[in-house]
ZALO-817385 format. One record per residue (C-alpha): x negated, y, z. Coordinates in nm, 4 decimals, always signed. Example, Ala and Ser with C-alpha at 12.3 -4.5 7.8 and 13.67 -1.06 7.14 Angstrom:
<atoms>
atom xx: -1.2300&yy: -0.4500&zz: +0.7800 $
atom xx: -1.3670&yy: -0.1060&zz: +0.7140 $
</atoms>
This chain:
<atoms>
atom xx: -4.6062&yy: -1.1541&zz: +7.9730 $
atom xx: -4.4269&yy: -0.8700&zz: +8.1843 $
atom xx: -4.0313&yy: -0.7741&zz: +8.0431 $
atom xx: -4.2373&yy: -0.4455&zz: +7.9702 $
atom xx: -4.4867&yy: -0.5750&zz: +7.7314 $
atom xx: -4.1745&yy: -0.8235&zz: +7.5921 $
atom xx: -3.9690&yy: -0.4770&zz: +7.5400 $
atom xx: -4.2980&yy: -0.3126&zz: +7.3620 $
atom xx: -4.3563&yy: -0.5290&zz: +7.1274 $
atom xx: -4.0268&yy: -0.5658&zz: +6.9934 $
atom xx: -3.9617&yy: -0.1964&zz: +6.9573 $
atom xx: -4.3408&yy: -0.1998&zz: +6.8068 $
atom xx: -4.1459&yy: -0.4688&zz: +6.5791 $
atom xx: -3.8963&yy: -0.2273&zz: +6.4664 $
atom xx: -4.0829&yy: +0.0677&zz: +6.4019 $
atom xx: -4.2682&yy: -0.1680&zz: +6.1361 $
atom xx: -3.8789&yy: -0.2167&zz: +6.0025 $
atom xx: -3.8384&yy: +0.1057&zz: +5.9609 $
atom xx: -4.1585&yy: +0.2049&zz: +5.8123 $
atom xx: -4.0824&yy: -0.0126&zz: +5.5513 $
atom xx: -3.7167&yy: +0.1145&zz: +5.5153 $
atom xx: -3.8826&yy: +0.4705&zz: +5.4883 $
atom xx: -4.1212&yy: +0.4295&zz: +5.2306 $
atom xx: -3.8532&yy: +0.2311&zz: +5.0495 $
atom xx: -3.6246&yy: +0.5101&zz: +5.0259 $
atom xx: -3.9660&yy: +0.7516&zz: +4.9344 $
atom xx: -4.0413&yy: +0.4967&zz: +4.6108 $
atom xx: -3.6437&yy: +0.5745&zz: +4.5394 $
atom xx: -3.6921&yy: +0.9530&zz: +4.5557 $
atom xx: -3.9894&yy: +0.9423&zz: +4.3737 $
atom xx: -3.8123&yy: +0.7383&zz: +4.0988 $
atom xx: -3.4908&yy: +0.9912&zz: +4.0853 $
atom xx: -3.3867&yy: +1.2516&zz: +3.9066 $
atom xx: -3.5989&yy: +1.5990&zz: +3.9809 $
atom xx: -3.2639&yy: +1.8205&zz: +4.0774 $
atom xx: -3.1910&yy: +1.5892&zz: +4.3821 $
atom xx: -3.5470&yy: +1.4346&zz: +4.4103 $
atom xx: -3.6173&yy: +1.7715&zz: +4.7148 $
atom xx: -3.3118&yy: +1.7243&zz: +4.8818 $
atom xx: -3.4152&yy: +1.3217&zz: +4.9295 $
atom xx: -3.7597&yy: +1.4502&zz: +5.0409 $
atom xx: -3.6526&yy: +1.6635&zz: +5.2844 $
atom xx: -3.4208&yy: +1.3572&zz: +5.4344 $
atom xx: -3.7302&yy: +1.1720&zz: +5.3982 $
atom xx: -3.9610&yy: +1.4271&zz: +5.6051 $
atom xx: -3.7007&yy: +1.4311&zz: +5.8469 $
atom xx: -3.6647&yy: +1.0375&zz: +5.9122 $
atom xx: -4.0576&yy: +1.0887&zz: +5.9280 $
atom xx: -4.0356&yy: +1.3137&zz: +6.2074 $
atom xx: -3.7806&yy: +1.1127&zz: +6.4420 $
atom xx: -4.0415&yy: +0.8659&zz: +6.3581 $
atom xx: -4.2973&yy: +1.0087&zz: +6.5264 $
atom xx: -4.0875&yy: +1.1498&zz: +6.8225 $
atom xx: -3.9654&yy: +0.7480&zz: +6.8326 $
atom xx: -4.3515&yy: +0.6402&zz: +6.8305 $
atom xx: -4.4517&yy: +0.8873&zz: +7.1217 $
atom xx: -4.1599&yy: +0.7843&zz: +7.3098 $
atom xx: -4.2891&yy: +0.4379&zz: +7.2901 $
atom xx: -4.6161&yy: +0.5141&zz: +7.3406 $
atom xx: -4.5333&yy: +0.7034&zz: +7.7136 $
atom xx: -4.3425&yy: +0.3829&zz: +7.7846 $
atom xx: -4.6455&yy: +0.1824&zz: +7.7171 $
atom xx: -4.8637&yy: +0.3751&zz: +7.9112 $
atom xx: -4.6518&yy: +0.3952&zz: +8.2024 $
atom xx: -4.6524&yy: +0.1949&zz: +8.5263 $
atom xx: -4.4766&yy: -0.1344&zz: +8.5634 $
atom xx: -4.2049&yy: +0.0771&zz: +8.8156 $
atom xx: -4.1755&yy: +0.4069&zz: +8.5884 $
atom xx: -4.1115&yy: +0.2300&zz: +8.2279 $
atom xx: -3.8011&yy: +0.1540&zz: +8.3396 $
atom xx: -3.6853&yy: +0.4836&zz: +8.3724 $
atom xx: -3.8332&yy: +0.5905&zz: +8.0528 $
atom xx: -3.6444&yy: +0.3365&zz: +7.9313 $
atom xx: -3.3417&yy: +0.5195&zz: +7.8269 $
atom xx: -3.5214&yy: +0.7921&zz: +7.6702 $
atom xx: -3.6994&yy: +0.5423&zz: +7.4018 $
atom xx: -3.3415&yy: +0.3833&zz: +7.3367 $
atom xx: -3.2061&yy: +0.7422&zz: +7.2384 $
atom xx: -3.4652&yy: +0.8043&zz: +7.0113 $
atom xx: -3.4360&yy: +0.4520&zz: +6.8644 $
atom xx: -2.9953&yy: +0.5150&zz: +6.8220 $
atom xx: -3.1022&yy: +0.8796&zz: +6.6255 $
atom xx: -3.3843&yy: +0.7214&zz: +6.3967 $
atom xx: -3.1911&yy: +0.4117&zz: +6.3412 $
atom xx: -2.8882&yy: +0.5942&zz: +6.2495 $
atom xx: -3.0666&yy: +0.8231&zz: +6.0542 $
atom xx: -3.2169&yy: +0.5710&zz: +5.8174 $
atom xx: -2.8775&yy: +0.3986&zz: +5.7422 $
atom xx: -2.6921&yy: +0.7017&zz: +5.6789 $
atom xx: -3.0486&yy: +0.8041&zz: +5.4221 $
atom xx: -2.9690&yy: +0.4578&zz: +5.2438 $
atom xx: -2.6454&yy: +0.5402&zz: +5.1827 $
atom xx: -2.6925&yy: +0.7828&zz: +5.0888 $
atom xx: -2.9606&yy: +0.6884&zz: +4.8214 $
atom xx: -2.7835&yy: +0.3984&zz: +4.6444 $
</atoms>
């Protein structure tokens, strides 16, 4: 198995983490009080959407050559920093 393919999977590996962490923190808001219950669905929608731009960053990675994924490289570990950070500062927000 290439590094690339090694590298996929494991950041395949974390977006399951954090679609678990997600609708974690959705089951909380939907269990919560109805004055702050919008303001954790917006932070929700919003960890949704770095999602996604964290899944189509992987998914150009995985689709590029074995020389080009290593530039692209980069641009998947910057979305992975903003979404990770993004969930932990949601949880703390939630406890």
């Amino acid at each position: 198995m290439s590094s690339k393919d090694e590298y996929v999977r494991k950041m395949h590996s974390k977006l399951d983490h954090w679609n678990a962490e997600i609708d974690k923190l959705a089951a909380k808001a939907d269990q919560s009080k109805a004055e702050i219950r919008a303001g954790y669905n917006k932070q929700i929608e919003e960890l949704r959407s770095k999602r996604s731009e964290a899944r189509n960053k992987l998914e150009q990675l995985q689709n590029a050559g074995e020389g080009a994924w290593e530039d692209m490289k980069a641009g998947v570990e910057m979305a992975w920093d903003a979404i990770g950070t993004a969930i932990d500062s949601a949880k703390s927000r939630f406890k």
